[in-house]
N, C-alpha and C positions, 0 to 999 in steps of 0.2 A: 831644375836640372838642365845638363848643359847635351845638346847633341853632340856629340861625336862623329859618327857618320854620316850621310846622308841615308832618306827614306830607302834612294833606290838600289844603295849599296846593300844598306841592312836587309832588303826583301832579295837580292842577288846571295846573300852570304847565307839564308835562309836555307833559298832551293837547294843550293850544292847540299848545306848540311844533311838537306830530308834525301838528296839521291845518294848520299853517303848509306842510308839505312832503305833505301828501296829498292834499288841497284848497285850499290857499293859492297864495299869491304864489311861495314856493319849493320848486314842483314840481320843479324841474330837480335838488334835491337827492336825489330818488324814487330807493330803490336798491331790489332786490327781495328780496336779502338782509340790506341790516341797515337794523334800522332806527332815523332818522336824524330829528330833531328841529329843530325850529332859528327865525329871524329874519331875514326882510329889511329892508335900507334901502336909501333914494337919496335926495342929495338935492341942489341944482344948482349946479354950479361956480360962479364969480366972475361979477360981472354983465359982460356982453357973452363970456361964456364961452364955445364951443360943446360945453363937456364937462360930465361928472356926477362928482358921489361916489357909489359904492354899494357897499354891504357885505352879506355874509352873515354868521351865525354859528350854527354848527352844532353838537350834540352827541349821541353814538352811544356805545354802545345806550340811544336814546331812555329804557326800560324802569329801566335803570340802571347811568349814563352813567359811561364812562371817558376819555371823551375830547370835548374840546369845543376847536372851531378857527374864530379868524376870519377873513375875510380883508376885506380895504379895497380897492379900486381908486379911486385918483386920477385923472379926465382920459378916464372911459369914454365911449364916443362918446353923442350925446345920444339918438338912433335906439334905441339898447342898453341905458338909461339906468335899467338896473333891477336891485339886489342878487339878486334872482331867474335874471336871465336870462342875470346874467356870474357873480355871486361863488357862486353857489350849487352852480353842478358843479362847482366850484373844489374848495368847502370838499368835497363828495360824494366827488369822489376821494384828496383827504387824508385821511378818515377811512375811505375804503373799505382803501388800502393802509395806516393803522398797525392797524386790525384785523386783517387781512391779517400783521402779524408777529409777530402773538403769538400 
């Protein structure tokens, strides 16, 4: 395999990802067992739309990841309208249960 980044970018791109879910926008991804890194977005449906796009994307064990999952909702209500507050316990629990089977 070929590096791409260097070590000390990848452990920089890391942190932000985990203060994204410790202090950020996707706190709802907070497990207390693992820990989970990750990105939010949103961003607003079609004009005269009353929905959103919003995505998370998450990757566990933040430290050194085996798993990294997105998830997209099309059409979230616009009240809701934030990859944080719908897609992030989404992805929280996919990654809570495939660690969970190994």
């Amino acid at each position: 395999s070929r590096r791409i980044i260097t070590s000390k970018t990848a452990s920089a791109l890391k942190s932000m990802l985990r203060k994204v879910v410790t202090n950020g926008t996707g706190q709802r991804a907070k497990d207390s067992l693992l820990e989970i890194g990750g990105k939010t977005a949103s961003s607003p449906g079609a004009p005269y739309d009353f929905s959103a796009r919003v995505s998370f994307i998450g990757a566990a064990p933040i430290g050194n990841p085996e798993f990294l999952v997105y998830v997209f909702v099309d059409g979230a209500a616009k009240k809701n309208r934030t990859g944080g507050r719908i897609a992030a316990p989404i992805v929280k629990n996919i990654l809570k249960n495939l660690t969970q089977t190994l």
